[in-house]
N, C-alpha and C positions, 0 to 999 in steps of 0.2 A: 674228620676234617682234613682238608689238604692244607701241606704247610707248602707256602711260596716264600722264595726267597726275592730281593726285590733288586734292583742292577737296574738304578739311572745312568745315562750316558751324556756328556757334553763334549762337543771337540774328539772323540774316538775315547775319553775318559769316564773309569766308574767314578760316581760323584754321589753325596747326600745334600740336599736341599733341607732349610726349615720352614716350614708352611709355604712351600715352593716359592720362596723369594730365591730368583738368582744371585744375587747380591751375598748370598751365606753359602756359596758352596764350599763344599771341602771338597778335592779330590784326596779317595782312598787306594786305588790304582789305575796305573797310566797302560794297563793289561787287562778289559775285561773278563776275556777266556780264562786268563788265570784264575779270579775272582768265583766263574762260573764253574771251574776242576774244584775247587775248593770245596765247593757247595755240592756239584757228584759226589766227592771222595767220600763225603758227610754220610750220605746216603739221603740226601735232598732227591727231590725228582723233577719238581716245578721252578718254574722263575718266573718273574715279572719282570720283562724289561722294556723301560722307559726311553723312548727317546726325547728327549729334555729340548733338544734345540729343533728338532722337528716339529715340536710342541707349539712354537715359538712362530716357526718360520711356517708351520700350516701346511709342512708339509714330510715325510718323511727322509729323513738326513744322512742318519745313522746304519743303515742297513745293511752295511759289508761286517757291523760288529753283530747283528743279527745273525748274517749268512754264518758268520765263523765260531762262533759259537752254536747253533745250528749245527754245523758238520763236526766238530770235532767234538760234543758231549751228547748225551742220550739224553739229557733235560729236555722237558714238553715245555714249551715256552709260548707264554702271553705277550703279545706285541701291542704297545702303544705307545704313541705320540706322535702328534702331525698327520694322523691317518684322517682324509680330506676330501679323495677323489679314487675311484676306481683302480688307477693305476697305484696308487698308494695300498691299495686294500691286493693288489695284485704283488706287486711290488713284497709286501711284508711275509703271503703266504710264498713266494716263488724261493724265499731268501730263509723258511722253515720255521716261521713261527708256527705252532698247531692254532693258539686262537689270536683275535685281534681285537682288543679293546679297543672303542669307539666313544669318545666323550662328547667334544664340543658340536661333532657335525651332530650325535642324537639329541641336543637341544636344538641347533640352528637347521637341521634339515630334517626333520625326522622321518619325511617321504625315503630319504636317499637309505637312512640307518634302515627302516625297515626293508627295502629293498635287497640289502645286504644282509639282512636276517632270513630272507625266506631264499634266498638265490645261496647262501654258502651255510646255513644251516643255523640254529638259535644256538647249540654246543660250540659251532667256530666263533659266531662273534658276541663279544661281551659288553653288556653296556657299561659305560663309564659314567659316577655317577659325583661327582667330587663335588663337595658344598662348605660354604660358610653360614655359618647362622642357619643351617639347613637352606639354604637358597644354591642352587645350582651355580659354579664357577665352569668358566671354559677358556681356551686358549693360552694352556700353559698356567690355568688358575690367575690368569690375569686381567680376566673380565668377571664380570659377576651379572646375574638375571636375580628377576625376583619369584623365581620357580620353584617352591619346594621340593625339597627330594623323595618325599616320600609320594606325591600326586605327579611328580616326573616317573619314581620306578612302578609305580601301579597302571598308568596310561601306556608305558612298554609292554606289563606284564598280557592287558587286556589286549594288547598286539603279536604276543608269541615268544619277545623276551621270554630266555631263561637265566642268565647268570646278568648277577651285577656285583662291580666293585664298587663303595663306599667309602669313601677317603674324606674326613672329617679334614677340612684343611688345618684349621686352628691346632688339631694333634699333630699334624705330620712334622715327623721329626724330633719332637718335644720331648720323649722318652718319657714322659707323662702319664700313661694309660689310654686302651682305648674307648673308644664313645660305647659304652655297652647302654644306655639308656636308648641313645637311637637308635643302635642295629636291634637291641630287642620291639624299639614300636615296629620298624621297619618287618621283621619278621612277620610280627602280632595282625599286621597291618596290609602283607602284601604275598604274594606267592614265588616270591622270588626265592634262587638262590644267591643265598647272599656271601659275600668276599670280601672280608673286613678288613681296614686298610689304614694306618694312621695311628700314631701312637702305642703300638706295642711295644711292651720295653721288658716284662717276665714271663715266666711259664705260665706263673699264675694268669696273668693277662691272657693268655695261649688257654690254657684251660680253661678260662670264664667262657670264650667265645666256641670252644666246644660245647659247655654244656647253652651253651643259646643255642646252639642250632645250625652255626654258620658252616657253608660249605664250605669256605675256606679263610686262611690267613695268611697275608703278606706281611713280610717282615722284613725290614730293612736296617734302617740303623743299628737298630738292638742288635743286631748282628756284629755289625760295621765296631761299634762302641765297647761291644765285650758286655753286654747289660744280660743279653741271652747267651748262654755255653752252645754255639755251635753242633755240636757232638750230642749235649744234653736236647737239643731241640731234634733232632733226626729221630729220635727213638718215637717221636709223637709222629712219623713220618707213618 
């Protein structure tokens, strides 16, 4: 299983959000790249990183802290938030993300996401699949549908999707545990790869979603909080 590490950005700032209400950010530094050498030095390889106000704004914002972290560490990096339009999806791979997660346009357009899946490959882009009460959220987790997410990531799958991340909102941030009842229906239920997201807070947590099956885990605060050892988390790298 791939360990990701996770680097929200607000304002050029790394930040944690709680069930992505802006209103609880913490910033943890005002130097993402520093943030992201950290997580090299570790022997990390992946990142997740978020752009928070792009999210917001619908549009991509953030993307000189992409570019530069991009140039200056060897991390494969997943790009999202505010990814909306062509130029956005141009824009993120020009500036060295390797993939580009896609949330709210694959509920609201889902002509334009597939389009983006067959034109830059199912490996580059990721579907974004974040829910409450299992109902699909979008726009920065600030609107909500009545979409389930398991009948949302099975109608991608039967479209060519390969990878999805799952971000249970009510865990993110919580340091709580993750949703392991829905990633394993999700599994049981659909042919995805799945990229489990929200609420990680120990190894054990880390080791439950290896033995489900998950292609990957994002991991943020637990980082950020000192809940997961850093160092101790690399060796699962």
């Amino acid at each position: 299983m791939r360990i990701i590490a996770a680097i929200d950005i607000i304002d050029g700032k790394c930040v944690r959000l709680t069930k992505g209400d802006y209103a609880t950010q913490k910033t943890y530094n005002e130097n993402p790249l520093e943030i992201a050498e950290t997580f090299q030095d570790a022997g990390i390889k992946y990142v997740h990183l978020v752009d928070l106000d792009g999210a917001k704004a619908k549009q991509i914002i953030n993307y000189k802290t992409l570019e530069n972290i991009a140039s200056n560490t060897t991390l494969a990096i997943d790009f999202g938030g505010g990814v909306r339009s062509e130029d956005d999806v141009r824009i993120a791979f020009e500036s060295g993300a390797k993939q580009i997660t896609v949330g709210s346009i694959a509920a609201q357009n889902p002509e334009l996401m597939l389009h983006w899946i067959q034109k830059y490959g199912a490996d580059k882009i990721i579907l974004g699949a974040d829910c409450k009460n299992r109902k699909i959220a979008t726009n920065g987790w600030l609107e909500h549908s009545n979409e389930d997410v398991i009948s949302f990531i099975q109608a991608y799958v039967q479209n060519g999707a390969t990878y999805s991340i799952v971000t249970d909102i009510d865990k993110d941030g919580m340091l709580s545990g993750p949703s392991l009842e829905l990633y394993k229906e999700i599994l049981l239920q659909t042919r995805i790869e799945l990229i489990a997201s929200g609420g990680i807070t120990t190894l054990i947590d880390v080791q439950q979603l290896i033995e489900l099956g998950c292609e990957g885990a994002i991991i943020g605060k637990a980082i950020y909080e000192g809940t997961i050892n850093l160092n101790a988390l690399s060796k699962l790298c």
